[in-house]
BATI-175868 format. One record per residue (C-alpha): residue number from 1; x, y, z. Coordinates in steps of 0.2 Angstrom, whole numbers, always signed. Example, Ala and Ser with C-alpha at 12.3 -4.5 7.8 and 13.67 -1.06 7.14 Angstrom:
BEGIN
num east north up
1 +62 -22 +39
2 +68 -5 +36
***
This chain:
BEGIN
num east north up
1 +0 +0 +0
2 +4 +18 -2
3 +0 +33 +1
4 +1 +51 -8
5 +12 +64 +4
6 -1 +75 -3
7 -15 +70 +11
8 -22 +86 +13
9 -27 +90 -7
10 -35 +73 -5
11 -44 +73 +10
12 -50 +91 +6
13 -56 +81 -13
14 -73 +73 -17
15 -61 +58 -24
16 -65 +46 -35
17 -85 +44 -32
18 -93 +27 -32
19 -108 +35 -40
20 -121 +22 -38
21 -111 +7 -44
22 -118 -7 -37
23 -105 -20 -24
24 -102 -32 -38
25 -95 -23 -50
26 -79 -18 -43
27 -78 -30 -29
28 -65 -47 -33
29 -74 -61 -39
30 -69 -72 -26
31 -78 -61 -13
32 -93 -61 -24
33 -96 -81 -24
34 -107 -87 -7
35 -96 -101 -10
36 -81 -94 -4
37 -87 -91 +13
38 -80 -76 +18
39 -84 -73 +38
40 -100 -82 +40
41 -113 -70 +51
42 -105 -55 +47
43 -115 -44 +34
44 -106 -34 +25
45 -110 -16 +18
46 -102 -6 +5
47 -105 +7 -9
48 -103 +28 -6
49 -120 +29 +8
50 -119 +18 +20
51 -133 +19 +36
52 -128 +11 +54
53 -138 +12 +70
54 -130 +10 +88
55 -140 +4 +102
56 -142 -9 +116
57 -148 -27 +113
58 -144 -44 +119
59 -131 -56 +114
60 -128 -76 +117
61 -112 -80 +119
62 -110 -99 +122
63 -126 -101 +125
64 -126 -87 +141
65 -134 -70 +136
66 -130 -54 +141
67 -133 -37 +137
68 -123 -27 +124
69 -120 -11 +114
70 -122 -19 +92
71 -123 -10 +75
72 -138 -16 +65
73 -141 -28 +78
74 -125 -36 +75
75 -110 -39 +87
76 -94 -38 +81
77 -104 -22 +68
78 -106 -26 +50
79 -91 -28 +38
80 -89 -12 +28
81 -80 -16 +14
82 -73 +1 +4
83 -63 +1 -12
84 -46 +13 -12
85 -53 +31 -21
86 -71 +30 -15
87 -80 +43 -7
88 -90 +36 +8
89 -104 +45 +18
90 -109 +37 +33
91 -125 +41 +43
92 -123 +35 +60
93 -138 +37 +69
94 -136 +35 +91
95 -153 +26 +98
96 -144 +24 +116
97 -150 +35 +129
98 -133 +42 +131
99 -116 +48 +120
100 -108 +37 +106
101 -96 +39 +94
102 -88 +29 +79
103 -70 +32 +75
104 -62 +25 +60
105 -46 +16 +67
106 -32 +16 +55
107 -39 +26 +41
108 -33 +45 +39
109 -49 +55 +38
110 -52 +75 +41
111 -50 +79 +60
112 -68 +82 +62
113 -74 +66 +57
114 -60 +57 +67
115 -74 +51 +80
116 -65 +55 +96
117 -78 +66 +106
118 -69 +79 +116
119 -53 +80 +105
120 -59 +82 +85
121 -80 +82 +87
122 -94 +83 +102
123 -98 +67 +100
124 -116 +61 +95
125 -131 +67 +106
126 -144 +52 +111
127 -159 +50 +99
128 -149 +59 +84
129 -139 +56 +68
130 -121 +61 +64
131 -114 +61 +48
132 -97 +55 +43
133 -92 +61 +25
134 -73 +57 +18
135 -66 +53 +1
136 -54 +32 +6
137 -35 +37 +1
138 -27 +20 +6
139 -33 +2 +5
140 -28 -14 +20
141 -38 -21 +35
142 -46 -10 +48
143 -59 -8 +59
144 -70 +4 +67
145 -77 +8 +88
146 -82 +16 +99
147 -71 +31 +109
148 -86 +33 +123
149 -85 +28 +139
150 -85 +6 +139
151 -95 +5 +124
152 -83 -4 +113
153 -81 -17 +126
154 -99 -19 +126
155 -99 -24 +105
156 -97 -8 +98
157 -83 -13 +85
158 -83 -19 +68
159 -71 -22 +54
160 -66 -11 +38
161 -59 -22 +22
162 -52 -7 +8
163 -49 -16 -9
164 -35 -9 -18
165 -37 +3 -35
166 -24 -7 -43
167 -23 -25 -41
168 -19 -32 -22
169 -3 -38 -20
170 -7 -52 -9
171 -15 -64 -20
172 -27 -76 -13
173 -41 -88 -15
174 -50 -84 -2
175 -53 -73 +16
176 -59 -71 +33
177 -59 -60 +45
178 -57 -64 +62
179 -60 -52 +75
180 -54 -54 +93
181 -64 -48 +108
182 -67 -50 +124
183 -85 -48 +134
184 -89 -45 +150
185 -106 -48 +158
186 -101 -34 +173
187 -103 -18 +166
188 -87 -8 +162
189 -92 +4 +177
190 -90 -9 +188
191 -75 -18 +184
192 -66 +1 +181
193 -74 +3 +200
194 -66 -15 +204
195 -49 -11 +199
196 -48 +5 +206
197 -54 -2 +223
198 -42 -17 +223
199 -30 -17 +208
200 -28 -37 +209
201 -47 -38 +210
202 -46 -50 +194
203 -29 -58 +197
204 -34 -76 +201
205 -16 -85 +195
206 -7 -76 +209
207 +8 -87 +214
208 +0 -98 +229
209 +12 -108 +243
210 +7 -127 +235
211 +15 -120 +218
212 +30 -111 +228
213 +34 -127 +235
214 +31 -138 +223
215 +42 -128 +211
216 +32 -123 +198
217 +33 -105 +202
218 +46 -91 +205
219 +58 -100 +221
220 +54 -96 +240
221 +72 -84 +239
222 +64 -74 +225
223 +46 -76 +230
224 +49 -66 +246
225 +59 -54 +240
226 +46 -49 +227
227 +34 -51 +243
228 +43 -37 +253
229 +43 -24 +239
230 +24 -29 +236
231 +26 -36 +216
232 +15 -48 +209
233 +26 -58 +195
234 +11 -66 +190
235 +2 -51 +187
236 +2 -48 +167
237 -15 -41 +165
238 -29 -29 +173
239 -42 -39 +167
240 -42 -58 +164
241 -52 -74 +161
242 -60 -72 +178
243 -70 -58 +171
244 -71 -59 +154
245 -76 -73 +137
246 -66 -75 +123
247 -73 -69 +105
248 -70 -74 +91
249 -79 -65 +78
250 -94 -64 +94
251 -92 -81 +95
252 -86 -90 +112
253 -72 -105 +113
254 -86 -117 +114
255 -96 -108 +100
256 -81 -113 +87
257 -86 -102 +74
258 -80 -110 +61
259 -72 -104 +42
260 -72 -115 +27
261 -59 -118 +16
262 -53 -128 +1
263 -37 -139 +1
264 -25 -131 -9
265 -32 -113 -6
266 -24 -98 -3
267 -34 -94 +13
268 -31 -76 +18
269 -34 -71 +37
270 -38 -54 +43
271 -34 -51 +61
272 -41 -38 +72
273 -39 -36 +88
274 -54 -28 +94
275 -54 -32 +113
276 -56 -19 +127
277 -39 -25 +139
278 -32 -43 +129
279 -18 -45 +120
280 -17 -62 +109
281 -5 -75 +108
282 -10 -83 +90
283 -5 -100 +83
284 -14 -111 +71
285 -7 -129 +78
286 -3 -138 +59
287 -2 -124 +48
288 +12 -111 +46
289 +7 -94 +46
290 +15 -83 +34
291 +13 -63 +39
292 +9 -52 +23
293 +1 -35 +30
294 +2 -26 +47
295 -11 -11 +53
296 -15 -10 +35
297 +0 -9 +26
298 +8 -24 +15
299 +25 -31 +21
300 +37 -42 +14
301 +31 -60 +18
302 +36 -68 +35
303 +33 -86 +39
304 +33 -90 +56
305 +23 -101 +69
306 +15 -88 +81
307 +14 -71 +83
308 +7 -59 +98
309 -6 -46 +93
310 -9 -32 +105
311 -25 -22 +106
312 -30 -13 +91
313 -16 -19 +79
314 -19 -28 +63
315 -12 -41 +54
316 -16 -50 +36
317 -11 -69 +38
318 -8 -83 +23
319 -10 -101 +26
320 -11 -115 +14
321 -19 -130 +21
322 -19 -144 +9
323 -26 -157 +20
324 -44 -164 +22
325 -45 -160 +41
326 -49 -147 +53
327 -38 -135 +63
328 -39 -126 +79
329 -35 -108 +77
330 -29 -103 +94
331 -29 -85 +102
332 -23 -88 +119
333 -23 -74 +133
334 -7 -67 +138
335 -9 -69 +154
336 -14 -89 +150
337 -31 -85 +158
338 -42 -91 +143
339 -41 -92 +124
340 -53 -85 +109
341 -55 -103 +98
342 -61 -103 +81
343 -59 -117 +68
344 -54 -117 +50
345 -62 -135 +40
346 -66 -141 +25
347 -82 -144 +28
348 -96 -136 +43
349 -96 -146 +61
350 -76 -149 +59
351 -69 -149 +75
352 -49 -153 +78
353 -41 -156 +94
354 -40 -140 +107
355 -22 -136 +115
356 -23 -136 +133
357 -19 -118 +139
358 +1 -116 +144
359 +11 -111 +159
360 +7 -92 +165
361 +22 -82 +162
362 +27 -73 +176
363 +37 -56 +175
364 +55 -54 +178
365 +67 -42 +183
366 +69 -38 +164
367 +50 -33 +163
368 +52 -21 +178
369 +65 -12 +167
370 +81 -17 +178
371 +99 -19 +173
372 +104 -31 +188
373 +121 -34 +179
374 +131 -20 +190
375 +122 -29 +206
376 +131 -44 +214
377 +112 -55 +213
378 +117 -69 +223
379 +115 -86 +225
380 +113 -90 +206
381 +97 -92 +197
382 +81 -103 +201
383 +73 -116 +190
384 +67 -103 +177
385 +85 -98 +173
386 +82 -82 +180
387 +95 -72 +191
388 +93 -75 +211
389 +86 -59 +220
390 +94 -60 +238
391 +102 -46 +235
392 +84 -37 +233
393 +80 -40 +252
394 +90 -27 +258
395 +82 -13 +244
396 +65 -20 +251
397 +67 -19 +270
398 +77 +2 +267
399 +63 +5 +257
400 +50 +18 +265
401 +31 +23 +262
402 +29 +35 +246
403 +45 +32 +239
404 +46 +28 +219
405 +48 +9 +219
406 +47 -1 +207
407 +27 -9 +209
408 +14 -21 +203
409 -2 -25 +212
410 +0 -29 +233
411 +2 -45 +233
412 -11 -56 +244
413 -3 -51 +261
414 -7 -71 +269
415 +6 -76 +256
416 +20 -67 +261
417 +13 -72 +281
418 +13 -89 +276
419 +30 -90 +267
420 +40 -81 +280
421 +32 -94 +293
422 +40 -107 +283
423 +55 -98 +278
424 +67 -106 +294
425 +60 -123 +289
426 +64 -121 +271
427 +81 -112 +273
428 +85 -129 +282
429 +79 -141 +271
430 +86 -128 +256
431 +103 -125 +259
432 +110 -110 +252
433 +94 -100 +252
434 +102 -85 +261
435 +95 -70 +262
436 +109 -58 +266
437 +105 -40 +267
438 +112 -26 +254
439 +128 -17 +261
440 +116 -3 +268
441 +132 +10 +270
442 +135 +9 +251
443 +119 +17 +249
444 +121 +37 +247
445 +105 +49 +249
446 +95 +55 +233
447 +81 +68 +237
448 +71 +56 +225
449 +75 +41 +236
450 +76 +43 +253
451 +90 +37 +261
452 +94 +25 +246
453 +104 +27 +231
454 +96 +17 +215
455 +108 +20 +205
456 +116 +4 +208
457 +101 -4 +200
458 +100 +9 +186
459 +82 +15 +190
460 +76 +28 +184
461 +70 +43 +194
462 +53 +51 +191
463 +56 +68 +197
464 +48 +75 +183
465 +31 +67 +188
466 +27 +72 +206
467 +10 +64 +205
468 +13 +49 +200
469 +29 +47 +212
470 +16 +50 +225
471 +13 +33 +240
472 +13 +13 +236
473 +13 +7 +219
474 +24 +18 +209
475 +33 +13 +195
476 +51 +20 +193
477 +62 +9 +184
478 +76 +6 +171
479 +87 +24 +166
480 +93 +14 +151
481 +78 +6 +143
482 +79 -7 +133
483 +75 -9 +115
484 +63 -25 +115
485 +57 -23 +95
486 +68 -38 +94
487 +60 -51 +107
488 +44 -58 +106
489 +30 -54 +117
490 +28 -60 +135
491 +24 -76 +136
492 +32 -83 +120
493 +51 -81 +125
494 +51 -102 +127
495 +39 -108 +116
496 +50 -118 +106
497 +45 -112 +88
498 +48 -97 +78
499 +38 -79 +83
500 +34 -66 +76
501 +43 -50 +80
502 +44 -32 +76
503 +62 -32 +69
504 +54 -47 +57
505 +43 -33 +51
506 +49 -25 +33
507 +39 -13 +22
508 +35 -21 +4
509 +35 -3 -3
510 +48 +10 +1
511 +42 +23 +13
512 +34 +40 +8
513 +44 +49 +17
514 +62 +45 +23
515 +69 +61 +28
516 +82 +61 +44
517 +70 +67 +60
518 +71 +85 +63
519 +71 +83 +84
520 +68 +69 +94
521 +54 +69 +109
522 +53 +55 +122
523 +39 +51 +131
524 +37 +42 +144
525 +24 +29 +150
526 +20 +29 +167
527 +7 +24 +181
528 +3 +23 +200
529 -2 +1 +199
530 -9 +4 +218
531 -22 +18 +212
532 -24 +10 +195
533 -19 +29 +189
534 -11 +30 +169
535 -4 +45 +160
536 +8 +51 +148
537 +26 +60 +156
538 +15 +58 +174
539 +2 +68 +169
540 -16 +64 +165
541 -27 +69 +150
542 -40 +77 +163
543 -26 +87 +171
544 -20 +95 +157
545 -24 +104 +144
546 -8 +106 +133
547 -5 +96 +120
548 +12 +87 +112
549 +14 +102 +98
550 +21 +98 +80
551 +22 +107 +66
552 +16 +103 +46
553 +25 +93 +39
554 +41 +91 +52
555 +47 +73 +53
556 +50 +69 +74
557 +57 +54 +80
558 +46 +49 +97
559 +55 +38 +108
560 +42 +29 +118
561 +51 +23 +136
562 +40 +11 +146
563 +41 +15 +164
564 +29 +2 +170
565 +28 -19 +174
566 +13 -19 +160
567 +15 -19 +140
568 +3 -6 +132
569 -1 -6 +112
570 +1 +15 +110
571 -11 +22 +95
572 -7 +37 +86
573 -24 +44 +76
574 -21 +51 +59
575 -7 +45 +56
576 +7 +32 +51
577 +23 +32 +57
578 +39 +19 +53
579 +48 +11 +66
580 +64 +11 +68
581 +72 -7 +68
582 +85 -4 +56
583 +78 -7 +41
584 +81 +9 +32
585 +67 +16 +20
586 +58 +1 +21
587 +53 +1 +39
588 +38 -4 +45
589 +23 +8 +44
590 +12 +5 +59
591 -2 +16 +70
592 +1 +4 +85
593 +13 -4 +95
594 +15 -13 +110
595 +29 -6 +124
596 +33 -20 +132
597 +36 -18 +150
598 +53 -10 +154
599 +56 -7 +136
600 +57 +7 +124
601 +50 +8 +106
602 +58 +21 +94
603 +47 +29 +79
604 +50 +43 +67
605 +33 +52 +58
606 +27 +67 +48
607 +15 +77 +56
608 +7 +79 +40
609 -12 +80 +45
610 -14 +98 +52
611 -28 +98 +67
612 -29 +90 +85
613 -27 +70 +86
614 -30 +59 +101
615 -13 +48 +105
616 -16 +35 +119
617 -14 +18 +126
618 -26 +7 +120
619 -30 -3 +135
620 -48 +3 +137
621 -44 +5 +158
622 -27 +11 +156
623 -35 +25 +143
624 -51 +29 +154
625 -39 +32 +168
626 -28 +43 +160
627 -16 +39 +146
628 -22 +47 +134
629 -14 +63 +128
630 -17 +74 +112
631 -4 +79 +98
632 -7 +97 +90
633 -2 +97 +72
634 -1 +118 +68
635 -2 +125 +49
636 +18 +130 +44
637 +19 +149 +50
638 +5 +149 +62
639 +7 +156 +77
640 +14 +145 +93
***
């Protein structure tokens, strides 16, 4: 795919009207035919007017219903399927008793039909119609939501299919799509409410004392340790299977909503993640998977065996199977806690064998950011292979109320109780267990710190952000982050075949723009785990009004530095930018990535859409709590 650097003259243009040419006559042949089953239960809308309807219904989702927010009575929304140099109008019509919104996530649109209320429109009013009107300037897979309140948790999300103008150039026999989701039958007030009263509230794989001493977990050496400075290495995400269903395409695990295919086929898969807090672990057990487009935009061709899709991100996927069989396509919760389970067969009421769920990961000292290599770490590693922490009991016992610690959830205090009970019995039956205390006269005073001095363990001081360096739960880690483009996500570091990563990730076209970056601006992801508090830098959206300024058509290099436990896929609106993993003028084009925890991501952009855009994390909590900033894109010569 490509896009003109000329976005404005085209956004400002009609385009190329569809007039009233009817679906078939532009759309591929393939997509035409019932027969090639493209996403069963999804309708699909196209042509220039297109009329949608948001309001409340009821959905069954393995056989339980619960209430829900659709589009046309349909939950994921209807498939629109666009053609590169349309014109679309879109009449969306709000028949909730409250605000809604639609924005178009991925496509490059004028600011005021962007959909964000608040930032680039007022949002639309209960019982009225808003019309969206822009000319379609790209092609690739997209989708569209909600940006009110926990509506797209509720079901408001659908896809967006854009055909190319000139032939694709992923050729295949035929597609699905398959969204992701998660659904909750407690209402997004109430589990925001949860998390904010208890930040754990939905951690049920918390590491338990049969585990500890059975060895399946983290050792009793570590496990206390991790105890005393209150961090839970088993907590990977806010929300989990305890609360939430699996979807595919609206469909639960023991729905298996099922796509047909042909042996021999070209069969091309059109991910979307389009859940509220879940990022995916996808494998197809059987069946390479072979990566051909990412938010949108074609790549070179990647074959690999699984791949981690974050909230909101996109990607086009080939398999061939050529046997008679079904297969289990798999999208397992990061955090292990459940899995969205669809099938690919040959024929309907396929079934194929269902992997068991793996081993939670649990977080490590490299997802809190730290560079224990200057520490002496003691004692060696456990069973994991990971570095002993006894040199940690001493930082935990100096550590004082409101200082920035490195923090996840409190951990169940009748854990810690428990352990240290034990702890006399197991150092005897564990020899070598110490748990020898930090040279407490090597540690200078810091304003920032207390009495302790954290440079030892390179951790990085959050002076700048007052608030969020306010009591328990503060996150303040790693003054060199590392560059984790190059790893896969959590949970996949041991799985034994090839992942998907971000450095695998090559543009098939060269870039629009590959100028040097003008100026460099990092930002920094940061949060308060105890108070469930998020923002950008330390400071919430509601508590500022400023925004991150850039002018026309500058190219800025954003270094995006993770200061927290969690990974959070960042979305930028109206815009593309490349990231930078060293592959030159074919890098990457993306409008969301995951910053995985401790890490940094590095990309360059053009501010090239003039107006005000909403930039935030994607986790729906993480956003409503406050990160989410805005980036101010000023005409060349205008004032400051």
């Amino acid at each position: 795919m490509s896009i003109s650097m000329d976005r404005r003259s085209l956004l400002r243009g009609a385009g190329v009207g569809m007039g009233g040419l009817a679906l078939a006559n532009w759309m591929p042949a393939w997509a035409q035919s019932t027969s090639a089953g493209l996403t069963p239960d999804m309708p699909t809308l196209a042509g220039e007017h297109i009329n949608l309807r948001i309001a409340r219904q009821v959905i069954t989702i393995d056989g339980r219903r619960s209430r829900a927010v659709g589009v046309n009575g349909t939950i994921p929304a209807p498939l629109l399927r666009l053609r590169e140099g349309q014109k679309v109008v879109l009449h969306v019509e709000n028949a909730l008793d409250e605000d809604s919104s639609i924005h178009w996530h991925g496509l490059l649109v004028p600011m005021q039909f962007d959909g964000v209320p608040g930032v680039s429109f007022p949002g639309i009013k209960p019982r009225s119609t808003f019309v969206y009107e822009f000319p379609i300037i790209q092609n690739g897979t997209y989708w569209y939501h909600s940006h009110s309140g926990g509506q797209e948790q509720l079901g408001l999300y659908g896809p967006i299919i854009i055909d190319p103008a000139a032939p694709d150039a992923v050729t295949h026999d035929r597609e699905h799509v398959i969204m992701f989701g998660d659904h909750s039958r407690t209402s997004p007030e109430a589990i925001l409410r949860n998390l904010k009263t208890v930040p754990g509230y939905y951690n049920y794989q918390r590491q338990t004392l049969a585990g500890l001493l059975a060895g399946r977990d983290q050792s009793l050496r570590d496990r206390m340790d991790w105890g005393k400075m209150r961090m839970d290495p088993a907590d990977i995400s806010d929300v989990t299977g305890a609360a939430y269903t699996y979807l595919v395409n609206g469909h639960g695990p023991f729905d298996n909503w099922t796509a047909l295919f042909k042996p021999g086929e070209r069969v091309r898969l059109r991910f979307v993640n389009a859940a509220a807090m879940t990022t995916f672990n996808v494998r197809i057990p059987g069946l390479k998977l072979t990566i051909v487009q990412a938010d949108g935009q074609n790549v070179k061709p990647v074959e690999v065996d699984e791949f981690q899709i974050g909230v909101a991100e996109t990607y086009d996927v080939i398999v061939e199977p050529t046997e008679d069989k079904a297969f289990t396509l798999v999208g397992e919760a990061v955090d292990r806690s459940g899995m969205a389970r669809a099938t690919l067969a040959p024929r309907p009421g396929m079934k194929a064998e269902v992997p068991p769920l793996r081993k939670r990961p649990l977080a490590t000292m490299k997802d809190m950011g730290m560079d224990m290599s200057s520490m002496d770490m003691g004692g060696g590693g456990d069973q994991t292979g990971h570095a002993g922490m006894s040199g940690m009991s001493g930082m935990a016992d100096s550590a004082k109320p409101g200082m920035a610690m490195p923090m996840s959830r409190g951990v169940d205090p009748t854990i810690e109780k428990n352990a240290s009970a034990l702890l006399g019995a197991a150092t005897a039956a564990m020899p070598g267990i110490g748990h020898g205390k930090m040279d407490h006269s090597a540690m200078s005073t810091s304003p920032g710190h207390g009495s302790m001095d954290m440079g030892g363990m390179k951790m990085r001081d959050l002076s700048y952000a007052p608030e969020v360096r306010k009591g328990p739960g503060v996150q303040t880690i790693s003054a060199m982050p590392m560059d984790r483009t190059g790893e896969p996500g959590q949970g996949l570091e041991d799985v034994g075949h090839r992942v998907l990563v971000y450095k695998d990730l090559m543009a098939r076209e060269r870039n629009p723009d590959v100028r040097a970056p003008s100026r460099s601006l990092d930002i920094h992801l940061t949060g308060n785990m105890d108070r469930f508090m998020w923002a950008f830098d330390g400071v919430k959206m509601s508590d500022t009004m400023d925004p991150y300024p850039f002018i026309e058509g500058e190219r800025v290099r954003i270094n995006l530095i993770n200061d927290t436990m969690m990974a959070h896929p960042i979305h930028i609106h109206g815009h593309f930018f490349e990231l930078v993993t060293g592959h030159g003028d074919h890098a990457p084009r993306k409008h969301t990535v995951i910053v995985q925890p401790g890490g940094k991501v590095t990309w360059d952009f053009t501010a090239d859409a003039v107006g005000d855009w909403a930039f935030h994390c994607h986790l729906l909590y993480h956003m409503m709590s406050g990160m989410m900033r805005t980036i101010s894109v000023r005409p060349k010569g205008a004032a400051a």
